[in-house]
C-alpha positions in Angstrom: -20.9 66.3 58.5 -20.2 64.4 61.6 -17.1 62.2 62.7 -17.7 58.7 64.5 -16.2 58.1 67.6 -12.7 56.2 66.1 -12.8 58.6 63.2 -12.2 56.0 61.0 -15.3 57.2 59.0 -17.5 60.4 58.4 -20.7 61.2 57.7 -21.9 63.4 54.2 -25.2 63.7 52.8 -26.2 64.5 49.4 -29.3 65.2 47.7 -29.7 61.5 47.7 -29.3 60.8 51.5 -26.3 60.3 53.4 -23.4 57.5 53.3 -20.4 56.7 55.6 -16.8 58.3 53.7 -13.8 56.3 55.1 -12.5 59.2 57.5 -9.1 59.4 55.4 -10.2 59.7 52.3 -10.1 63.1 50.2 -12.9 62.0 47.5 -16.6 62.6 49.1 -19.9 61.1 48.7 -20.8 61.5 45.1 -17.3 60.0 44.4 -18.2 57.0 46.6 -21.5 56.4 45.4 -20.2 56.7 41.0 -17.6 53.6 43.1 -20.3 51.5 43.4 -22.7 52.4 40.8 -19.3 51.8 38.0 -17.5 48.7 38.8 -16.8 48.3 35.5 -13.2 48.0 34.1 -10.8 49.1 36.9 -9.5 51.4 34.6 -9.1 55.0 36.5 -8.9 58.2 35.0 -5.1 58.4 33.2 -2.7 61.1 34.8 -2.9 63.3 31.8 -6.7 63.8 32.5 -6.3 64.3 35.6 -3.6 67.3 35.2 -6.2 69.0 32.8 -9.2 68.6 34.9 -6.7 70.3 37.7 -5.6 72.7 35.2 -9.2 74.2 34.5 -9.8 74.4 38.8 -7.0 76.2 39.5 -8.1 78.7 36.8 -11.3 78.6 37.3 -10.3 79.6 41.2 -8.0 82.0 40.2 -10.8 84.0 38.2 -13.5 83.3 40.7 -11.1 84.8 43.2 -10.1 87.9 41.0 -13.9 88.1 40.1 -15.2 88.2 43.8 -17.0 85.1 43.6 -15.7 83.5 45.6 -14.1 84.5 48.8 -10.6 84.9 48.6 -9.4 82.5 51.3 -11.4 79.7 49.6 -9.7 80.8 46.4 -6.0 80.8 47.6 -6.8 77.6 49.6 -8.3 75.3 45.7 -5.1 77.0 43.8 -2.8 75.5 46.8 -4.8 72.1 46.9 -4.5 72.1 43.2 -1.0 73.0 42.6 -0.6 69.9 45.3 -2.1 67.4 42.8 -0.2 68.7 40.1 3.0 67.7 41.9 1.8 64.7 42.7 -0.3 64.6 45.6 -3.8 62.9 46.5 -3.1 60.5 42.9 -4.6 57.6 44.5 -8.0 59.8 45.0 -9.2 59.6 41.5 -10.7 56.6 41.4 -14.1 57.0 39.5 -14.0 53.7 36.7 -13.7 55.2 33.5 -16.8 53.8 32.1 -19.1 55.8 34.2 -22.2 58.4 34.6 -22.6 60.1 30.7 -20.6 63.4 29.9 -18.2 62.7 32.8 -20.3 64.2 35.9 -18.9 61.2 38.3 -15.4 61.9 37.3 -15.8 65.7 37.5 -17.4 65.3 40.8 -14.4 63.2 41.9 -12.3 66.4 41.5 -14.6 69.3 42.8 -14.5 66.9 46.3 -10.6 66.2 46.4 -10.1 69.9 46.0 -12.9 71.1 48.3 -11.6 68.3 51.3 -8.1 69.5 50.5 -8.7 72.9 51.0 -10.7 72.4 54.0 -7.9 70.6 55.6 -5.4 73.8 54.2 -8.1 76.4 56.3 -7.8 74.7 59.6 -11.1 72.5 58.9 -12.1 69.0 58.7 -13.0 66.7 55.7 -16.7 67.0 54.8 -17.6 70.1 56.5 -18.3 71.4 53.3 -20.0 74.9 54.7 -16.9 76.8 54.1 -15.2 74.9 51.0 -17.9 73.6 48.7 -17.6 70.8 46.6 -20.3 72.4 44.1 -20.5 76.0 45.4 -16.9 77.0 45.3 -14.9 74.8 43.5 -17.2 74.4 40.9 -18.4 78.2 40.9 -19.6 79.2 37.2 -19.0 75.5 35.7 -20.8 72.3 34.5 -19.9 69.5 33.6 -20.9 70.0 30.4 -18.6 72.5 29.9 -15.5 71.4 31.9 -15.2 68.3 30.4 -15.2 69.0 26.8 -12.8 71.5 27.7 -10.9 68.4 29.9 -10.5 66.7 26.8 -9.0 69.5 25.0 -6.2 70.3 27.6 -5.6 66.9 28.0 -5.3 66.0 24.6 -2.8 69.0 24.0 -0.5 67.9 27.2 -0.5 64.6 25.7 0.5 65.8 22.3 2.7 68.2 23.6 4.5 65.9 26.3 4.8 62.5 24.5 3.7 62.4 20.8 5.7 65.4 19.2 9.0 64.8 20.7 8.8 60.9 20.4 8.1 61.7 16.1 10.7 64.5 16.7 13.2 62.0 17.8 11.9 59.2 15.0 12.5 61.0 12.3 15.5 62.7 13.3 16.8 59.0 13.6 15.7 57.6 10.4 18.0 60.4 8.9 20.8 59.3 10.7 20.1 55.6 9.3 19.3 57.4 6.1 23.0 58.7 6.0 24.6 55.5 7.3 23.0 53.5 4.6 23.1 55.7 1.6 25.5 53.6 -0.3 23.5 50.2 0.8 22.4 48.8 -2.5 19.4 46.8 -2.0 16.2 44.8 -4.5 13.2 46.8 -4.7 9.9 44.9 -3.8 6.7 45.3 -5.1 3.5 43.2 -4.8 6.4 41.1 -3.0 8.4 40.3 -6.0 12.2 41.6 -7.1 11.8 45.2 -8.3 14.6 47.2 -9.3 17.4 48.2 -6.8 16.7 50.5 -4.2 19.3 52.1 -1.5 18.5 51.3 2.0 19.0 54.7 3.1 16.4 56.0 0.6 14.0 53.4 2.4 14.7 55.2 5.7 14.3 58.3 4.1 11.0 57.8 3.2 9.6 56.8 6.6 11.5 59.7 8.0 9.4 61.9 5.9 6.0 59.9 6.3 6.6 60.6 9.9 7.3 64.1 9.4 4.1 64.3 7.0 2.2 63.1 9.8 2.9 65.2 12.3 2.3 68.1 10.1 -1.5 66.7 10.1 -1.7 66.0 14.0 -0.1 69.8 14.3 -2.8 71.1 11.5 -5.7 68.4 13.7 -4.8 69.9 17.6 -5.4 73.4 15.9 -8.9 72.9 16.8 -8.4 71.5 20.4 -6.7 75.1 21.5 -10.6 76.5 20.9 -12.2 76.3 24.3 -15.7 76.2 25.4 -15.3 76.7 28.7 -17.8 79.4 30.2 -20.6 77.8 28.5 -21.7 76.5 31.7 -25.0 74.0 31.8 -26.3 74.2 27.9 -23.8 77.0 26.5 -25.4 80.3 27.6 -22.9 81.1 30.2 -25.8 80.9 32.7 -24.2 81.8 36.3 -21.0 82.9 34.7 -19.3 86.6 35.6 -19.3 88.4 32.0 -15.7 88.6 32.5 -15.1 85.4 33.3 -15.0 83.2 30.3 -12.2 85.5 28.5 -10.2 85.5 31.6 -10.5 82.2 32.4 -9.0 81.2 29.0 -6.2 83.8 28.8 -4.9 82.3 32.4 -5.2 78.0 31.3 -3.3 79.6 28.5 -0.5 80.6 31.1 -0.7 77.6 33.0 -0.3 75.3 29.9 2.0 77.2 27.4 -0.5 77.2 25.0 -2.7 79.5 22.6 -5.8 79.2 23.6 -8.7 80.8 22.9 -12.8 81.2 23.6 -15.0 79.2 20.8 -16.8 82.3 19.5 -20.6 79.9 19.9 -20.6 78.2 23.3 -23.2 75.7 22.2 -21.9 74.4 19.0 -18.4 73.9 21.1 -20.5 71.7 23.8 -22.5 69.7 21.2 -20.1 69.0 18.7 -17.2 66.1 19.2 -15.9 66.7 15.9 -12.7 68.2 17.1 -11.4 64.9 18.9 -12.9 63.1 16.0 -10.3 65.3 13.7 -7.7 64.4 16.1 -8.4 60.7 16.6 -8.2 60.5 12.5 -5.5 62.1 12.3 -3.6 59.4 15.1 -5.7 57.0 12.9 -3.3 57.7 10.1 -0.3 57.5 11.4 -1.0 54.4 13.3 -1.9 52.9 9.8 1.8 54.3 8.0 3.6 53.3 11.6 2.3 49.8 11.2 3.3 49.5 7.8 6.4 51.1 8.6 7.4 48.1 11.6 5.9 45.1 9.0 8.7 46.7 6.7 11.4 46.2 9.3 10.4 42.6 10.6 9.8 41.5 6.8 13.5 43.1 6.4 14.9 41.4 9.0 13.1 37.8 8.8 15.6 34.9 8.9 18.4 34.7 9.4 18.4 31.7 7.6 15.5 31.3 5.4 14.2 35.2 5.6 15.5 38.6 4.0 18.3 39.0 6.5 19.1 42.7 4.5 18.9 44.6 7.8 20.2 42.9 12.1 17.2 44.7 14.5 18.8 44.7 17.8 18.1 41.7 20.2 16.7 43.0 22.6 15.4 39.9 24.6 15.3 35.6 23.9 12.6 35.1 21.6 11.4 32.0 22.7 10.6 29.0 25.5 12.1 26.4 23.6 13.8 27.7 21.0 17.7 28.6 22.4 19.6 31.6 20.3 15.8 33.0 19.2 15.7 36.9 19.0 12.7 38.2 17.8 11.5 41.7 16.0 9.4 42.7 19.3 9.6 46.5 19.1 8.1 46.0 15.9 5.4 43.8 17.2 4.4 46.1 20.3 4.6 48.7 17.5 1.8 47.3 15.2 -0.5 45.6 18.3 -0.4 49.5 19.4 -1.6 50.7 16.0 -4.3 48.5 15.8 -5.7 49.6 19.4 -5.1 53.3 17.9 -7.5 52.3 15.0 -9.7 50.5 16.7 -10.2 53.4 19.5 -10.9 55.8 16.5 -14.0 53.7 15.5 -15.4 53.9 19.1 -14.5 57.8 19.5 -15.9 58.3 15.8 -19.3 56.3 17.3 -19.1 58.1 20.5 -19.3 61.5 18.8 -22.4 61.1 16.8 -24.3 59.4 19.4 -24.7 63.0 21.7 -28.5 64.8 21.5 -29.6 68.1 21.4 -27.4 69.9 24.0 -25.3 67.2 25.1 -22.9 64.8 24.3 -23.3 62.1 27.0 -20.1 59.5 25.4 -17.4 62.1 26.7 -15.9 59.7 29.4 -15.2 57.5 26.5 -13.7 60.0 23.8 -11.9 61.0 26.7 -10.0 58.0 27.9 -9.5 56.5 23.9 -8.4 60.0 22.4 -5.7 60.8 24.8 -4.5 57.0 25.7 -4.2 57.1 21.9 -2.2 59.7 21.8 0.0 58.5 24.9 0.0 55.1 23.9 1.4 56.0 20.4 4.3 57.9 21.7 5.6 55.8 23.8 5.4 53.3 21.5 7.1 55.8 18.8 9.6 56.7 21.6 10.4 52.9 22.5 10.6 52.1 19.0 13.4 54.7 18.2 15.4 53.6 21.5 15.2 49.9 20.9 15.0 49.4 17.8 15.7 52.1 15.3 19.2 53.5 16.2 20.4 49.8 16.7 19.4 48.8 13.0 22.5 47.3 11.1 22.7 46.9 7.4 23.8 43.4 6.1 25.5 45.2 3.2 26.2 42.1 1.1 23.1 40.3 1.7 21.6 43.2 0.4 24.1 43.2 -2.7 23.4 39.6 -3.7 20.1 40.1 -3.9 20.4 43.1 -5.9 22.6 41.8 -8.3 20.6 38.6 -9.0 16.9 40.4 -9.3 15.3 40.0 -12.6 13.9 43.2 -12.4 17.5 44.6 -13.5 16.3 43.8 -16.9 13.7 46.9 -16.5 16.9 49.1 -17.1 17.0 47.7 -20.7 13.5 48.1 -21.6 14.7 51.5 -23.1 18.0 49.9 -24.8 16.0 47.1 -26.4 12.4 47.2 -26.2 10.3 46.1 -23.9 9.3 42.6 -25.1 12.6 41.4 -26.1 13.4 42.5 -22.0 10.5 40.1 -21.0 12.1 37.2 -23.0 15.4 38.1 -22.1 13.6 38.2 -18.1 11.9 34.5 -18.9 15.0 32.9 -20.5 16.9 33.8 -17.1 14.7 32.1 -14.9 14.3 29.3 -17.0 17.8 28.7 -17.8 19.3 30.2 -14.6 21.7 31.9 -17.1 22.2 36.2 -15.9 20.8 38.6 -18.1 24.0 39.7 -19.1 24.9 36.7 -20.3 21.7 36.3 -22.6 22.0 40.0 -23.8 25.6 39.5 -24.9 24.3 35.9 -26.8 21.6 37.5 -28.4 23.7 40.5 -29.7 20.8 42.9 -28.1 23.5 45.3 -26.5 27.7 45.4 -26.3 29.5 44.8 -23.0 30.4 48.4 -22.6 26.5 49.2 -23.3 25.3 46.7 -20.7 27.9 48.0 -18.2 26.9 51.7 -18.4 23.0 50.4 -18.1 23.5 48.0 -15.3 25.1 49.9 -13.0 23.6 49.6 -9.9 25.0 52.6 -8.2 23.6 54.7 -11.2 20.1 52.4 -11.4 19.4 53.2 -7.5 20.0 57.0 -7.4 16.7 58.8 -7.3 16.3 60.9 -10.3 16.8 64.6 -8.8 13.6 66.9 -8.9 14.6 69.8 -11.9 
């Protein structure tokens, strides 16, 4: 390494040759030269990632240190650098496009050099002068990339999970059974096939989605299981070549420390560095919920359409004018963002899922990719979940007698008879109403099919709506 005279840039080589590093920089050569091999997207690696990748260095340091192999100043001086980043530091020095070299080498690179120039600079030295703090030698002591990224996407998908997604769906569903309780006696009309059905009560509707919620985060719980099993020690192809034997225990029990999480070592180092099929299990498992969460915010803009010539059963909160040209517009846009972000979810599972399958013999070179989709998935989604609640979801109202007169004048009320006077005379009874635009009271009591008191007791809507109890 040498400095020019302004020491505005320096000088590093690599195996390659040598470039000029802008002097203030933290990132080093193989950083700079993935820059302008990858500019691709402009997408950079998310936070999350990065906090994992940083996560596994500082461990990794801390059990090299412990170990012996490395020396201990060098140690102490990658923990500080890293702890640094993980507060927030150096952010802006992460810049490798996220559609880059296979299996994440450019990336990984990208963080041995931040940490080795950063700990230079914490030992008196200069930026480059990578004798004493090496990018490759030190802070990469006993790791590959094959190993550290696979194990990247693991931490990071369980800070994500851990951070965002379960306390958004822990806040969902906790409001959709507040909802469920303020609407319990909101008699609405069933739909099905989007036709009257019998009467439903809108607090059982948010009853259900606060248990489809629940359901699914069960799965994702049951999915991220396998993301706590780490291959990290594995090293180039999985034989733990230039690894301590002590090492890859130790370095697992201390990320379990550092992330308050289970973890433990996958008991074959290859198949956990050749096989995707935990992210895969994850990314389906997002998949799924994306799919009922969609479903879930067509529901509440089909409920709220109008307010003229729509359902009108339910008021989402306005939460900004819904249109140009249109004055006194509000539109359902939680709900939109909502279902725009479950379609990226699914359509990010189909690339992970392709991603996966496309690795050979000892490697799986797509990792950047499952990387970036499986935990912006996971981030995306509970934001979205979180926003959702927020906006939207603790601000419904219930337009209690829209949802009456539609109850009341459903033909699928005469389902309730079916058992009082068969089944077909119900369908004529059913046809003559609509014909006639007479209620199916009306015809019932002409016909001499049931008494008053009879079709009181049976057309109750209170009693119709209650879900029959479980015995």
């Amino acid at each position: 390494m040498s400095q020019t005279q302004d020491s505005q840039f320096r000088i590093e080589r690599d195996s390659m040759g040598e470039m000029q590093i802008p002097g203030n920089v933290y990132y080093g050569i193989q950083t700079l030269r993935a820059v302008e091999n990858f500019p691709i997207s402009g997408i950079k690696p998310l936070p999350t990632y990065v906090d994992a990748c940083i996560y596994i260095k500082k461990a990794t340091a801390i059990v090299n240190g412990e170990l012996g192999c490395i020396a201990e100043d060098t140690s102490k001086a990658i923990i500080q650098a890293a702890d640094e980043v993980l507060t927030g530091k150096l952010r802006d020095q992460f810049v490798v496009d996220v559609y880059q070299a296979g299996a994440g080498t450019s990336h990984h690179m990208n963080v041995n050099e931040v940490l080795a120039n950063r700990a230079l600079e914490l030992l008196g030295d200069e930026k480059g002068n990578y004798k004493r703090v090496n990018p490759n030698d030190d802070v990469n002591y006993g790791q590959s990339t094959n190993d550290v990224i696979p194990t990247a996407i693991r931490i990071g998908g369980l800070l994500a999970l851990m951070q965002t997604l379960h306390p958004a769906l822990d806040n969902a569903v906790e409001a959709m059974n507040v909802k469920a309780v303020e609407f319990e006696n909101v008699i609405k009309s069933g739909r099905t096939h989007l036709q009257d059905a019998v009467p439903v009560r809108l607090g059982d509707s948010f009853r259900a989605w606060a248990q489809i919620l629940s359901e699914h985060q069960n799965r994702i719980y049951t999915a991220s299981s396998d993301l706590m099993v780490l291959g990290l020690g594995g090293s180039a192809a999985g034989t733990g070549l230039n690894t301590h034997p002590k090492y890859r225990a130790r370095v697992v029990e201390i990320l379990s420390q550092l992330i308050d999480c289970p973890l433990q070592p996958a008991s074959h180092l290859m198949a956990a560095m050749q096989s995707m099929a935990p992210f895969v299990n994850v990314s389906g498992a997002l998949r799924n919920l994306a799919q009922d969460l969609a479903k879930i915010s067509h529901d509440l803009r089909l409920m709220d359409s109008g307010p003229k010539t729509g359902f009108k059963e339910i008021q989402l909160p306005p939460v900004q004018p819904g249109s140009s040209i249109m004055p006194g517009k509000y539109n359902p846009v939680m709900a939109e963002m909502t279902s725009m972000v479950c379609f990226q979810v699914m359509g990010y599972d189909n690339a992970i899922t392709f991603a996966a399958q496309a690795g050979q013999l000892e490697l799986n070179v797509m990792m950047p990719l499952i990387a970036y989709d499986l935990i912006h998935s996971i981030e995306i989604l509970g934001n979205t979940i979180g926003a959702l609640t927020e906006k939207c979801i603790k601000g419904i109202t219930a337009n209690t007698e829209r949802c009456l007169e539609y109850a009341e004048g459903s033909l699928a009320l005469v389902t309730a008879l079916n058992t009082h006077i068969g089944y077909l005379n119900a369908a004529a009874v059913a046809s003559e109403s609509l014909q006639t635009g007479k209620s199916l009271r009306q015809i019932v009591l002409e016909k001499e099919l049931m008494t008053e008191a009879q079709l009181a007791e049976v057309l109750n809507l209170e009693q119709m709506s209650a879900i029959v109890p479980l015995i």
